[in-house]
Gaussian input, Z-matrix of N, CA and C with variables (Angstrom, degrees):
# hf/3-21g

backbone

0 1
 N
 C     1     B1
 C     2     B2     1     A1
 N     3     B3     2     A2     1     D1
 C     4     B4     3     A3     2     D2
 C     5     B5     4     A4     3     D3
 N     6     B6     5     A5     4     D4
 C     7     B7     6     A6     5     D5
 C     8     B8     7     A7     6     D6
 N     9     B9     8     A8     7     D7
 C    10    B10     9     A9     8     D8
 C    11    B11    10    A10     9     D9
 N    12    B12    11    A11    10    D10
 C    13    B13    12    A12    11    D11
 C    14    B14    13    A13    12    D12
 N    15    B15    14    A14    13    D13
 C    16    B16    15    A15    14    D14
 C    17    B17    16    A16    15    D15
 N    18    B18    17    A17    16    D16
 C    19    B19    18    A18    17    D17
 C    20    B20    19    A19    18    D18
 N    21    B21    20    A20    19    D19
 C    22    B22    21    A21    20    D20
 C    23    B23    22    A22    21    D21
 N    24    B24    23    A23    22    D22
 C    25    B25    24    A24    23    D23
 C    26    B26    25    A25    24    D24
 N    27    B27    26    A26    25    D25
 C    28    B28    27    A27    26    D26
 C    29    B29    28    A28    27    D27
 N    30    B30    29    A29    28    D28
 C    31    B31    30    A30    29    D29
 C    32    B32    31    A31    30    D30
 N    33    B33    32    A32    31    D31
 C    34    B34    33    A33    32    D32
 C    35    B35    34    A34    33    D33
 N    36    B36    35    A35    34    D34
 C    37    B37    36    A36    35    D35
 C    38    B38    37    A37    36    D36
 N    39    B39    38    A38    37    D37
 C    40    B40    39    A39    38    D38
 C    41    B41    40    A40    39    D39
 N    42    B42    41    A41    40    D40
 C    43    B43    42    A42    41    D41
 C    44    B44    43    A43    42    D42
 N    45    B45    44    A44    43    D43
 C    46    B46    45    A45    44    D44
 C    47    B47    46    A46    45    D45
 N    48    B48    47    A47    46    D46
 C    49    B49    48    A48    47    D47
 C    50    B50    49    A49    48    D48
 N    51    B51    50    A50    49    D49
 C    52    B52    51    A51    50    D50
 C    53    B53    52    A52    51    D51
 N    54    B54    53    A53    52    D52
 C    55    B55    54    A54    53    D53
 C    56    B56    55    A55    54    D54
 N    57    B57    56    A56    55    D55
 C    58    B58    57    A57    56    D56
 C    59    B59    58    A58    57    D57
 N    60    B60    59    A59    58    D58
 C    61    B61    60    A60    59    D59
 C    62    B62    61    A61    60    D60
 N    63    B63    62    A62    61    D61
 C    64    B64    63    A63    62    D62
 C    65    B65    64    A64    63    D63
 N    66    B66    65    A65    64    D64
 C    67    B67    66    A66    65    D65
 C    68    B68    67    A67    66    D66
 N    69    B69    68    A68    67    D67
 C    70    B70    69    A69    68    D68
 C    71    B71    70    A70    69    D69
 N    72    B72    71    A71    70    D70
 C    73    B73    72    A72    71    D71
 C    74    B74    73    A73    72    D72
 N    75    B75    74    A74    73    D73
 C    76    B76    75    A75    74    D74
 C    77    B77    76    A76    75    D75
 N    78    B78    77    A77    76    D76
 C    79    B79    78    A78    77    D77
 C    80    B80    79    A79    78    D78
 N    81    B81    80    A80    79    D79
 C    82    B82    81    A81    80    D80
 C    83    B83    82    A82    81    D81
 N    84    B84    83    A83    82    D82
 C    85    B85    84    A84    83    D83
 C    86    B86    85    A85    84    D84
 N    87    B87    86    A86    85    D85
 C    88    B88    87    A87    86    D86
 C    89    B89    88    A88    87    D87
 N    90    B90    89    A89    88    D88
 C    91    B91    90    A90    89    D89
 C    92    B92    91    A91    90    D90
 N    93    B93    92    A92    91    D91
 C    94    B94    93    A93    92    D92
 C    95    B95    94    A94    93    D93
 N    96    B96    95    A95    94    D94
 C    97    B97    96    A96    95    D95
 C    98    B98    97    A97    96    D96
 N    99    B99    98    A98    97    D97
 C   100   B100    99    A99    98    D98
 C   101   B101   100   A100    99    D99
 N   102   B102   101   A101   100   D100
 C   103   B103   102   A102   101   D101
 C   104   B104   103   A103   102   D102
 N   105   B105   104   A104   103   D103
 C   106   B106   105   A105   104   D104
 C   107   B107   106   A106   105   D105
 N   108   B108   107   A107   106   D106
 C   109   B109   108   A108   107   D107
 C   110   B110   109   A109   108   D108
 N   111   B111   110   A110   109   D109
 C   112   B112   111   A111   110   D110
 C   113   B113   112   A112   111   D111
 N   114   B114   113   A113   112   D112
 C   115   B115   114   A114   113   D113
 C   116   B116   115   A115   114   D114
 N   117   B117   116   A116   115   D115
 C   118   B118   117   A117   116   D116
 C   119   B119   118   A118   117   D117
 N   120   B120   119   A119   118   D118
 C   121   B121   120   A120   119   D119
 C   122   B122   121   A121   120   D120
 N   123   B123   122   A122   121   D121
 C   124   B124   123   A123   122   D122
 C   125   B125   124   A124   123   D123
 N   126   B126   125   A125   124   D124
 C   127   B127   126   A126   125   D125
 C   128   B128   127   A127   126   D126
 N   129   B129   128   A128   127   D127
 C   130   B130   129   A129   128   D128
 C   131   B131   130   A130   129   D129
 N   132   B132   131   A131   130   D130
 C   133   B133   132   A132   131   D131
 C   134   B134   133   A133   132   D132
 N   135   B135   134   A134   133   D133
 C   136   B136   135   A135   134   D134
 C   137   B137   136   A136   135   D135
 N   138   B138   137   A137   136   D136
 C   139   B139   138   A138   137   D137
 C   140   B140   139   A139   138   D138
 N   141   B141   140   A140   139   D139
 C   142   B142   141   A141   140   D140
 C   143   B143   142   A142   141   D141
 N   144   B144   143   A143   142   D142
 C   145   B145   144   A144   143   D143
 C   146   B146   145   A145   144   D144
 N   147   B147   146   A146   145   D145
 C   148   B148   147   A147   146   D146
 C   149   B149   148   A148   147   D147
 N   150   B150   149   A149   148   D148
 C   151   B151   150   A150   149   D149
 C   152   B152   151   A151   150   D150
 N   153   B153   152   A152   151   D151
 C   154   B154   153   A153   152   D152
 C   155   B155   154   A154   153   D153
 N   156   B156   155   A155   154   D154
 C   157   B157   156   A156   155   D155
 C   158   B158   157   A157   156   D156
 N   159   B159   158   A158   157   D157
 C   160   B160   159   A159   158   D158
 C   161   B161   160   A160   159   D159
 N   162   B162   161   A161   160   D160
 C   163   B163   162   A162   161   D161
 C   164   B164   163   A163   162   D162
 N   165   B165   164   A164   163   D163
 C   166   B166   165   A165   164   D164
 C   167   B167   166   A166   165   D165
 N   168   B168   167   A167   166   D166
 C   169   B169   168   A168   167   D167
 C   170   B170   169   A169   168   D168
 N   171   B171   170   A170   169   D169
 C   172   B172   171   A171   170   D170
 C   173   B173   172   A172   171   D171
 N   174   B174   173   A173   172   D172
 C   175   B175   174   A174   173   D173
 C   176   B176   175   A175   174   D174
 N   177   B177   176   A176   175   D175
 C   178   B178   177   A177   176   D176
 C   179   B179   178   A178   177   D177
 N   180   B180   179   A179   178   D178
 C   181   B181   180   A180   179   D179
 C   182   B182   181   A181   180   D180
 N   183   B183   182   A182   181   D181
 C   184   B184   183   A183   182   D182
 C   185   B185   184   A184   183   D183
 N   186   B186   185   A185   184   D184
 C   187   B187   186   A186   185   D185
 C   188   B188   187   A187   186   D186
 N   189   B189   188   A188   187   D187
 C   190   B190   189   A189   188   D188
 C   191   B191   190   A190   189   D189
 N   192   B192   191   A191   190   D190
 C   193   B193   192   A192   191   D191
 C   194   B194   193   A193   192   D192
 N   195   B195   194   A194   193   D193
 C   196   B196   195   A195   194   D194
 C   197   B197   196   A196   195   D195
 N   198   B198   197   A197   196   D196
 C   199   B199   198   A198   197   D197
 C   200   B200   199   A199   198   D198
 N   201   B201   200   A200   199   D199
 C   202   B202   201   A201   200   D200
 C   203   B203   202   A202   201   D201
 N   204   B204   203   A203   202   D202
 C   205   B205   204   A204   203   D203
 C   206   B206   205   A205   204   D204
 N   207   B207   206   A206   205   D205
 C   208   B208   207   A207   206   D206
 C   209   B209   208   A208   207   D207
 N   210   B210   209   A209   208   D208
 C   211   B211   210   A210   209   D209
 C   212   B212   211   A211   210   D210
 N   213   B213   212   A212   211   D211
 C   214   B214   213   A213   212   D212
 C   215   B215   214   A214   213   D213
 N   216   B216   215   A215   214   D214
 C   217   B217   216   A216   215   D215
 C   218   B218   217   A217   216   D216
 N   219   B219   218   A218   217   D217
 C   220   B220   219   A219   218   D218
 C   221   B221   220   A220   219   D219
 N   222   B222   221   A221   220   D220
 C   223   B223   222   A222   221   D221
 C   224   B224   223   A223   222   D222
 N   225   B225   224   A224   223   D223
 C   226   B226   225   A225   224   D224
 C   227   B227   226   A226   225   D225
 N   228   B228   227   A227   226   D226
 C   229   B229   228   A228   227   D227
 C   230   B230   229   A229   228   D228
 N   231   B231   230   A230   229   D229
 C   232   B232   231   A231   230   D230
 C   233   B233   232   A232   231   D231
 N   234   B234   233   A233   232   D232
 C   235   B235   234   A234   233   D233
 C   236   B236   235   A235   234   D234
 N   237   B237   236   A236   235   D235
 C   238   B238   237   A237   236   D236
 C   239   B239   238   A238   237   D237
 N   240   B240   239   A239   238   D238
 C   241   B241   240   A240   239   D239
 C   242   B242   241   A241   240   D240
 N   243   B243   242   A242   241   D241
 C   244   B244   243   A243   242   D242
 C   245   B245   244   A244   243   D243
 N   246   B246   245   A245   244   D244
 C   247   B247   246   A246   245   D245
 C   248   B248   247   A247   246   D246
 N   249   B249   248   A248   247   D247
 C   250   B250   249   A249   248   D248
 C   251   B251   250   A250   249   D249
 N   252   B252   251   A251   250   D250
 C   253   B253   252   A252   251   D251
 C   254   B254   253   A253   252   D252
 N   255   B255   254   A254   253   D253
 C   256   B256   255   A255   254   D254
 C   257   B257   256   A256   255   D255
 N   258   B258   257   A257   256   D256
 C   259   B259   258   A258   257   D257
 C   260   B260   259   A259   258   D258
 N   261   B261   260   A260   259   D259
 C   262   B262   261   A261   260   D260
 C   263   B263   262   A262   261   D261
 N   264   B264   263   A263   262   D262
 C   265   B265   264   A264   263   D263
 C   266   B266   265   A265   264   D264

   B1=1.4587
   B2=1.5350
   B3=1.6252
   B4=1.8909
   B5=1.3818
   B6=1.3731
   B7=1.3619
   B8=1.9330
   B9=1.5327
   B10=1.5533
   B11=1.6566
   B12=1.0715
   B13=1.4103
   B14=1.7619
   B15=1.3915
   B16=1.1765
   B17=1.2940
   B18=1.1072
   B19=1.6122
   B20=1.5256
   B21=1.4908
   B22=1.7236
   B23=1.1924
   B24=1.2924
   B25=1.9845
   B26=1.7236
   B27=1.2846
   B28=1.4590
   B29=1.7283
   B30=1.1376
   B31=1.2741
   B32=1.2154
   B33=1.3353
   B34=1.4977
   B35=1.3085
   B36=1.2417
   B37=1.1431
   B38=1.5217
   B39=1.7111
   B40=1.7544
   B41=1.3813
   B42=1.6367
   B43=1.4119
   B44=1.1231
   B45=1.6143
   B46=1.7190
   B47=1.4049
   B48=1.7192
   B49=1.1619
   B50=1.6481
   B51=0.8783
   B52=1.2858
   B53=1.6954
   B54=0.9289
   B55=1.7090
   B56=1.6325
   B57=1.5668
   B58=1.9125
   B59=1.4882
   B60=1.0574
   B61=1.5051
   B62=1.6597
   B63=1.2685
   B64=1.5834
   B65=1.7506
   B66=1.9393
   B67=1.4443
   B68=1.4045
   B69=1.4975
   B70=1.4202
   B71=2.1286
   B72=1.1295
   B73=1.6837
   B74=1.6507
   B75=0.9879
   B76=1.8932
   B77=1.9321
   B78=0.6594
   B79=1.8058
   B80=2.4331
   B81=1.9515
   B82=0.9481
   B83=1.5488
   B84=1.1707
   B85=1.7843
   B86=1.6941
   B87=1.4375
   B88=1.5381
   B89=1.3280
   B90=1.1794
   B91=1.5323
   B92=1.4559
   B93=1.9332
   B94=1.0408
   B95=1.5813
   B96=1.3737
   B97=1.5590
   B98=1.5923
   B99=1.0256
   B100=1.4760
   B101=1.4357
   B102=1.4956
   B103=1.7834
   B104=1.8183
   B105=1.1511
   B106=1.3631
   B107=1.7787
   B108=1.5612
   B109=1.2381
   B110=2.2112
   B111=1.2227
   B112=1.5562
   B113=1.1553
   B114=1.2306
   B115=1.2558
   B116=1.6514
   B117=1.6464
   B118=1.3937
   B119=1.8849
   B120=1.7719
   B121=1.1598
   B122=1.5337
   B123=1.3486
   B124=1.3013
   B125=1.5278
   B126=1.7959
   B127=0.6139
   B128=1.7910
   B129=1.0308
   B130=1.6558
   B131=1.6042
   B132=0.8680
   B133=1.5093
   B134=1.3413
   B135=1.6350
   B136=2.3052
   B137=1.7128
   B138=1.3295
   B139=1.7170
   B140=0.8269
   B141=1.7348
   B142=1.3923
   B143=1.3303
   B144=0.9774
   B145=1.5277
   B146=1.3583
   B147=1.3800
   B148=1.7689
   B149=1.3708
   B150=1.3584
   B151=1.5759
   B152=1.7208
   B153=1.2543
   B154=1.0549
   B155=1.6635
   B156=1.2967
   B157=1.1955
   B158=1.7958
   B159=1.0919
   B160=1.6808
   B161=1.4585
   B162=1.5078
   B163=1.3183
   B164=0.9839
   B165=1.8168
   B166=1.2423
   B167=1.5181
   B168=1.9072
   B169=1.5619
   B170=2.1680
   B171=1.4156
   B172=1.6871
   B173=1.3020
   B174=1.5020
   B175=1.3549
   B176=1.4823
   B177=1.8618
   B178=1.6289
   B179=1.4929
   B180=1.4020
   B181=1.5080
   B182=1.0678
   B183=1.6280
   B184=1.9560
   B185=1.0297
   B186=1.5828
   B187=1.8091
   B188=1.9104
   B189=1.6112
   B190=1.3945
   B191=1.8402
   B192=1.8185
   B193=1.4783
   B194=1.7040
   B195=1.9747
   B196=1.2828
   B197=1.3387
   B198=1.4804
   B199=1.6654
   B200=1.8786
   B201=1.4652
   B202=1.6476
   B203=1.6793
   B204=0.9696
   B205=1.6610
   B206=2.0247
   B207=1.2204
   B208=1.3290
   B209=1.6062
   B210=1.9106
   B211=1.4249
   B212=1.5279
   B213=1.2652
   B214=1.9372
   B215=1.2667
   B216=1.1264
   B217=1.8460
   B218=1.0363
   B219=1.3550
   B220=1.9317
   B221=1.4016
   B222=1.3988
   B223=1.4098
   B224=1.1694
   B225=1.3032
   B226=1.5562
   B227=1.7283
   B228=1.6395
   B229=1.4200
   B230=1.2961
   B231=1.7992
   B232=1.2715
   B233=1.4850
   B234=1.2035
   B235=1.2910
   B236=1.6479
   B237=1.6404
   B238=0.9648
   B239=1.4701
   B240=0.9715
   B241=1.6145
   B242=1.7615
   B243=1.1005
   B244=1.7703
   B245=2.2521
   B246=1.3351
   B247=1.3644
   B248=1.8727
   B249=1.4286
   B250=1.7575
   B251=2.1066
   B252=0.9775
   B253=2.0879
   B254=1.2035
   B255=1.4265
   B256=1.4230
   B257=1.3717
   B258=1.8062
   B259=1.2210
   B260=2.0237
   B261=1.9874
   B262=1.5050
   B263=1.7316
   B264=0.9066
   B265=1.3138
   B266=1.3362
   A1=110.91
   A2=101.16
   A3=85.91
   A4=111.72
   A5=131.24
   A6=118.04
   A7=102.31
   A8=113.09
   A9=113.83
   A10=100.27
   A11=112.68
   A12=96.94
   A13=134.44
   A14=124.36
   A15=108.83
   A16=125.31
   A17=115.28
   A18=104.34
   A19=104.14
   A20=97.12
   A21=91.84
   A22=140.99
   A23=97.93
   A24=114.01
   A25=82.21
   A26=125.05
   A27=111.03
   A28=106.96
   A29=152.72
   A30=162.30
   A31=109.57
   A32=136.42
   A33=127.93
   A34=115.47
   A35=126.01
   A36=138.56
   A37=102.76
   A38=113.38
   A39=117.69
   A40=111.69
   A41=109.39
   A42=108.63
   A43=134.87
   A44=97.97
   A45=103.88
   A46=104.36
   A47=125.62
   A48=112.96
   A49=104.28
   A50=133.93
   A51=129.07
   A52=114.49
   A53=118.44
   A54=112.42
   A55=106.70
   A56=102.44
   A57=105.69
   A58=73.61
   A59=108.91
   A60=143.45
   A61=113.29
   A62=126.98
   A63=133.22
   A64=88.82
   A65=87.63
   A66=112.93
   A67=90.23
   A68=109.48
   A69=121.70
   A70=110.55
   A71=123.50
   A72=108.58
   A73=88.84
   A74=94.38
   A75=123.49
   A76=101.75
   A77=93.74
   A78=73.47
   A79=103.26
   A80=103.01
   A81=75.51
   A82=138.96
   A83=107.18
   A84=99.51
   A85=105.38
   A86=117.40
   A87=88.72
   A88=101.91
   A89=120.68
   A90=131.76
   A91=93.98
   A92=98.86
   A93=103.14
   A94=117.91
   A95=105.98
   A96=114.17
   A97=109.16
   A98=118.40
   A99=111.51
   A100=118.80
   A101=89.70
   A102=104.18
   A103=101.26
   A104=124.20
   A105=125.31
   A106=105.03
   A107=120.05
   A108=116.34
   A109=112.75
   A110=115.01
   A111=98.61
   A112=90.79
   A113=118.27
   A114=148.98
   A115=104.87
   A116=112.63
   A117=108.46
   A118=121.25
   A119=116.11
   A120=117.71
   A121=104.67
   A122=114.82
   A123=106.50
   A124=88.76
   A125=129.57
   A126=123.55
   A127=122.77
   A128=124.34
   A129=119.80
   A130=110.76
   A131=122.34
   A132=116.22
   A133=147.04
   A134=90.10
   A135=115.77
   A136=84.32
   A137=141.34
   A138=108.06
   A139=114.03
   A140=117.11
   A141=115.29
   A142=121.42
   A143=126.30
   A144=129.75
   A145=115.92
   A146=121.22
   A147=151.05
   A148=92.92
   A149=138.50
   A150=130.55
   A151=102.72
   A152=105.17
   A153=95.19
   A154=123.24
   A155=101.67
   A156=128.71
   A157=110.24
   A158=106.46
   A159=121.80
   A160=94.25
   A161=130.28
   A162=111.91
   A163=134.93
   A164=121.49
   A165=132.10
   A166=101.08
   A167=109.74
   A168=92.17
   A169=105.12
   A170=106.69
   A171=94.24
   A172=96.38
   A173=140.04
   A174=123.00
   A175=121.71
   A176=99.00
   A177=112.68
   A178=116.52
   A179=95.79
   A180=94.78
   A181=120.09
   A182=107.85
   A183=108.79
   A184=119.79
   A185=127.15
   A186=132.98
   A187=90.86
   A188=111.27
   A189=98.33
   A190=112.52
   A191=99.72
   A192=98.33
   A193=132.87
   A194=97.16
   A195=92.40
   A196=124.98
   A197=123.32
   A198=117.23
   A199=87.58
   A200=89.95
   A201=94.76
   A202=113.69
   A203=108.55
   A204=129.41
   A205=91.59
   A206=100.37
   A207=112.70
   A208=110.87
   A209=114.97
   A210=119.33
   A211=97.34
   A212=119.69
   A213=120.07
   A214=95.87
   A215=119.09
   A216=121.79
   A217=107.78
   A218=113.27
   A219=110.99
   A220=125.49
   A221=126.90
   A222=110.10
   A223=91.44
   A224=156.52
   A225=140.07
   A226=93.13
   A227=109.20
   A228=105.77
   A229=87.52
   A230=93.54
   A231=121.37
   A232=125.45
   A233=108.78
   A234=113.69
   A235=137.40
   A236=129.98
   A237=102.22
   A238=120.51
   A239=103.47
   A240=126.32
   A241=109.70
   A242=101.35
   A243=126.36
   A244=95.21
   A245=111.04
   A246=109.14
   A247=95.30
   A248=98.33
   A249=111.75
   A250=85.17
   A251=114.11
   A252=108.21
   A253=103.62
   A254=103.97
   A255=104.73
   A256=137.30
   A257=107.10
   A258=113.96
   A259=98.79
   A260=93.36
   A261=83.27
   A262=130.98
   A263=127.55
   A264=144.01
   A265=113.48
   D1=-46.55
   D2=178.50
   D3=-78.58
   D4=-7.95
   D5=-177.12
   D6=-75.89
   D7=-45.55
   D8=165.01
   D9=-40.00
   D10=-95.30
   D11=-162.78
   D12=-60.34
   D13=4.47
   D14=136.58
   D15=-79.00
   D16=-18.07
   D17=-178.53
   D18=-66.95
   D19=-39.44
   D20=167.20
   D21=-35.62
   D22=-30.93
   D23=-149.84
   D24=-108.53
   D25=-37.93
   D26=178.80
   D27=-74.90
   D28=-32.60
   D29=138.23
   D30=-22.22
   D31=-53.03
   D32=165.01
   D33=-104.20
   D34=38.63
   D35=156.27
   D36=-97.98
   D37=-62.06
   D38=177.01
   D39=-36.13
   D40=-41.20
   D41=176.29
   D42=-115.97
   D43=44.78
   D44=162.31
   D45=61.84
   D46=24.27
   D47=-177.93
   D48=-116.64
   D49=38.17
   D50=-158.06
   D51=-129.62
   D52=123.58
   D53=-152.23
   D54=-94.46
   D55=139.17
   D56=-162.51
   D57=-119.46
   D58=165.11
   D59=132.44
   D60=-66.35
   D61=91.26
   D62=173.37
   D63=-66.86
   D64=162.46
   D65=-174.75
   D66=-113.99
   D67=115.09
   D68=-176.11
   D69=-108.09
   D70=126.88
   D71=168.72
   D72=-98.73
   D73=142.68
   D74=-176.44
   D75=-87.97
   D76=121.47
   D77=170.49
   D78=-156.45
   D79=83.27
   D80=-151.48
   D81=119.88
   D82=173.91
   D83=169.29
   D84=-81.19
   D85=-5.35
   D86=-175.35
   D87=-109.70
   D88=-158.00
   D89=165.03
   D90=-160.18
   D91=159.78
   D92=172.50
   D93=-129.22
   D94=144.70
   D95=-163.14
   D96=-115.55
   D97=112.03
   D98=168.39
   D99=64.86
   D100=40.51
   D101=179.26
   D102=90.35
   D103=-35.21
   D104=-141.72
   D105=-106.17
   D106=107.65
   D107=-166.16
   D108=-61.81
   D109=158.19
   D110=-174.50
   D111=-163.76
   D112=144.22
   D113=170.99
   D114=-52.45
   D115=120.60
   D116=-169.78
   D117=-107.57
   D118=84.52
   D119=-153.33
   D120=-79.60
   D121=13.50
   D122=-155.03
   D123=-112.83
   D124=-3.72
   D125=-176.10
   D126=-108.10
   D127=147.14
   D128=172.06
   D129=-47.58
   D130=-19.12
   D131=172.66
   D132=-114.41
   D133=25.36
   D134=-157.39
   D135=-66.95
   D136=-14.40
   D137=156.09
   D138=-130.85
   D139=50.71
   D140=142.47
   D141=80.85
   D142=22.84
   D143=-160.74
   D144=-104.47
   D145=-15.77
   D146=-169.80
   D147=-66.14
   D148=-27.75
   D149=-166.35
   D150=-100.49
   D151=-21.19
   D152=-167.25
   D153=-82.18
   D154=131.71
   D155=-160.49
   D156=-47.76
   D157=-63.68
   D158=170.91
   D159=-42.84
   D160=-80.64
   D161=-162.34
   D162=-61.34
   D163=-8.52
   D164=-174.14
   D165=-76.78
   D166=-45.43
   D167=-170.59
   D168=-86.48
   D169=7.43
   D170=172.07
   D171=-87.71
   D172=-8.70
   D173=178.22
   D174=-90.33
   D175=-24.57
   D176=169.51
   D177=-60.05
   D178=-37.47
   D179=-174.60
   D180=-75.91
   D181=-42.51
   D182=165.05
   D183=-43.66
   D184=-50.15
   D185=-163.44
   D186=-67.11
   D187=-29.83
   D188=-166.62
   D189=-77.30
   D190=-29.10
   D191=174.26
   D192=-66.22
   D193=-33.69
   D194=171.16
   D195=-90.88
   D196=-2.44
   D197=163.54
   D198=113.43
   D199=152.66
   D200=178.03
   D201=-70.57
   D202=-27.69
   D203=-179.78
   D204=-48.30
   D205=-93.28
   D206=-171.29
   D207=-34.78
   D208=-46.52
   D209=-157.12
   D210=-63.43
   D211=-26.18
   D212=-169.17
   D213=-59.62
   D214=-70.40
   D215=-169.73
   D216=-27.87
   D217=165.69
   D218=169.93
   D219=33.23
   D220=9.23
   D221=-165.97
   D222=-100.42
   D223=8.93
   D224=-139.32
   D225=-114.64
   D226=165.68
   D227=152.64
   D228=-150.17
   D229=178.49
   D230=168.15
   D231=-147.25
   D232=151.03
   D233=166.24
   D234=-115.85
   D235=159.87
   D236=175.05
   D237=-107.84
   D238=129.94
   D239=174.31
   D240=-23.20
   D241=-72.42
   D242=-167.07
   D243=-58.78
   D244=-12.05
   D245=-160.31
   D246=-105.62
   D247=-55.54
   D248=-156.70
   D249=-97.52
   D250=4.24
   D251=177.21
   D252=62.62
   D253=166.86
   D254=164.07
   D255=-115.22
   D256=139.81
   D257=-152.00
   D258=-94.06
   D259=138.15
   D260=172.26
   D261=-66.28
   D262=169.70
   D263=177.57
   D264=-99.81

């Protein structure tokens, strides 16, 4: 069985088919990949709006009107790794 599946992993490796985790720097709505800056859709913030000052305090004030209880629900996101690369720490 492990000899099948490396042979696997070398088989879509020969053909460029084999899925990495890229090394992405975040900077922002974009990121940059392979030298080359790009628009980052995979992320909560591809227009940039996360800095901005106004929306930070209309969202403080919302989480403060509906109670901490309510603000947990629904607030979360995610992303996928294998899509947006991974960014260092």
């Amino acid at each position: 069985m492990k000899t099948e599946l490396t042979a696997q992993l070398l088989e879509w490796e020969q053909k460029a088919q084999k899925r990495q985790l890229r090394r992405a720097e975040a900077s922002g709505a974009t990121v940059i990949l392979n030298g080359k800056p790009m628009l980052n859709l995979a992320s909560n913030n591809y227009l940039g709006l996360a800095d901005d000052r106004r929306l930070i305090e209309a969202g403080c004030e919302a989480m403060r009107h509906i109670g901490p209880e309510r603000a947990r629900r629904g607030s979360s996101s995610a992303i996928i790794r294998s899509m947006s690369g991974r960014k260092p720490r």
